[in-house]
C-alpha positions, 0 to 999 in steps of 0.5 A: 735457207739463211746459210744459202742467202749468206754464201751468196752475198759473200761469193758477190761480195768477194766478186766485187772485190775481185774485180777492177775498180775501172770498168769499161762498157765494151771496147768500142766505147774506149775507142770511142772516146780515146781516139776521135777519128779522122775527118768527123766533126767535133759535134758529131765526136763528142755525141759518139760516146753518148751514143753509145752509153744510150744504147747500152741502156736500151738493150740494157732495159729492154727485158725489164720493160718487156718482163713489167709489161707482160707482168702487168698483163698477167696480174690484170688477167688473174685479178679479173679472173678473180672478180668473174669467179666471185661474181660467178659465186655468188 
């Protein structure tokens, strides 16, 4: 099991490496703010990339909030099938 742990934190440690310093969200977000548009006013060219940047982290975080709160209700489900059993027991 160590020698599996081992070569996985080198094979991701060697993809870090590999790749480039300077990474961009997706390419809507480089155009968002490399080229403003026409007609739009600043208020609403400066807030565009912010937009951008909130929902990349609401889909981002969606699943682990969704796997947390499923999580929770699975571990208070089996903790209170616990506490009837022993209740049951005795």
């Amino acid at each position: 099991m160590r020698w599996l742990r081992r070569n996985f934190s080198l094979a991701m440690l060697a993809t870090m490496l590999c790749l480039p310093m300077a990474l961009q969200a997706c390419p809507l977000c480089k155009d968002a703010i490399s080229s403003p548009g026409s007609g739009e006013g600043d208020e609403e060219i400066n807030n565009s990339p912010l937009a951008y940047n909130h929902s990349i982290y609401l889909m981002a975080g969606m699943p682990y909030l969704l796997l947390g709160f499923f999580g929770f209700i699975i571990y208070r489900g089996c903790k209170r099938n616990d506490d009837h059993r022993r209740d049951e027991g005795t």
